[in-house]
N, C-alpha and C positions, 0 to 999 in steps of 0.2 A: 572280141572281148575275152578277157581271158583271167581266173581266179587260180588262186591257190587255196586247198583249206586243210586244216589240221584239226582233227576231230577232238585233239587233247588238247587244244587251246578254248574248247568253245567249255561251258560249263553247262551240266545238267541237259545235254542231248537227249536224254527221253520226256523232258517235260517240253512243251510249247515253248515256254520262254528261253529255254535255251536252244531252238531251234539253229542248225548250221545253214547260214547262208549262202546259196548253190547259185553262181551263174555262168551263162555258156553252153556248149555242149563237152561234154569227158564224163568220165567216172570216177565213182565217190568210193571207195573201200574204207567200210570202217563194222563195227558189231554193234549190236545191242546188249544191252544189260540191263535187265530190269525194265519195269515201266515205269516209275517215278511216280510223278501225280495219276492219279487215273483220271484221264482228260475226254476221251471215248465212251456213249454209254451205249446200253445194248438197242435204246432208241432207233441209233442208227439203220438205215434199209440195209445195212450187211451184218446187222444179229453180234457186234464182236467186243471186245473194249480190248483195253492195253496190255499186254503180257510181257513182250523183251520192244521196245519203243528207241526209237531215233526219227527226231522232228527235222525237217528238210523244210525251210522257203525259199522261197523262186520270186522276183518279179521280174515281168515279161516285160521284154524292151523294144519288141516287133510284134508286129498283128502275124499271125498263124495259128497255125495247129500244135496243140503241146500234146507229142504223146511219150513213152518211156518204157524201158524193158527193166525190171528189176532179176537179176541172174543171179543169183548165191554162187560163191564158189566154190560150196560143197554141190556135186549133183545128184545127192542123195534127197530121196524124195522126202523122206521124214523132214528134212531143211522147208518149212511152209514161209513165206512171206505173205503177208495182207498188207494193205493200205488203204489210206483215206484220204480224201484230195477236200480243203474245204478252201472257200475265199469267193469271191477276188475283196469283198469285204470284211472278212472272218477276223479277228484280234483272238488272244490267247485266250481273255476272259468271257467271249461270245462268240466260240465257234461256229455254232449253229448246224443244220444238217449238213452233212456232206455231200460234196457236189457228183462226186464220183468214187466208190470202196470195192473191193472185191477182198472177200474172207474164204475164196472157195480154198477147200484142200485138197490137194494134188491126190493123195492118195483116193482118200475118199468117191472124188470124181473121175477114178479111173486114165487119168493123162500121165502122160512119157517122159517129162518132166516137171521142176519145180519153179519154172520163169513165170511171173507175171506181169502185168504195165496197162497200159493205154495204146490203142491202138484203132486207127483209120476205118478196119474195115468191120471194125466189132459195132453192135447196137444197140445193145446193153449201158445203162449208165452204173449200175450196183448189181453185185453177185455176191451167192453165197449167203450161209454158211455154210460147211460141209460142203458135201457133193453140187452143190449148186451153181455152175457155172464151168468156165473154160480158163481162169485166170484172166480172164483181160476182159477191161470195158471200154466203151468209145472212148477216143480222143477229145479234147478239149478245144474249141475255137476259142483263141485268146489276143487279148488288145493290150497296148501300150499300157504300161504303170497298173495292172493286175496282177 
């Protein structure tokens, strides 16, 4: 399966509801601007809320593992990415805790890069803030229509 998406066709990408709809596997190139609604609170186990925001949904069309590398294309380390992963029931207006966040910062935590994601062999579900973490929390086991 296979999409196409134009980040300037969708409306309001840093709030929830304009969320761009991601499926397959490729790459997304697009920026932030703002955070729009402040949708994130510091509640969350990764201490962060919204600053430059682009909302991404996914649903899952095969039972596996979902994990992801998020890479900036600058490799400067000041470039920090965090994220929040909520669902497989979450809607815009009750997102509830996040299932999976990492807010660590690169610099802060002393790493060689600014890549972070999900990944297999990590055990961690939430990192961060600051120096707390390695950038990357476990992977996802995920089911049909989550």
């Amino acid at each position: 399966m296979c999409c196409t998406f134009s980040s300037w066709s969708q409306s309001n990408i840093n709030d929830c509801s304009g969320a761009i709809k991601v499926c397959g596997n490729g790459a997304l190139s697009t920026n932030a601007d703002g955070a729009g609604i402040q949708e994130i609170d510091n509640l969350n186990s990764c201490g962060s809320q919204e600053y430059n925001s682009i909302w991404l949904e996914i649903e899952i069309t095969k039972s596996g593992t979902l994990g992801f590398d998020l890479i900036p294309t600058r490799s400067d380390i000041n470039v920090d990415y965090d994220f929040f992963i909520f669902g497989p029931n979450a809607s815009c207006g009750n997102l509830d805790f996040a299932i999976r966040c990492s807010t660590t910062n690169p610099i802060a935590a002393n790493l060689v890069n600014n890549h972070t994601g999900m990944r297999d062999i990590e055990l961690d579900t939430s990192e961060g803030p600051g120096e707390l973490g390695n950038s990357y929390v476990k992977s996802l086991d995920v089911l049909p229509g989550e």
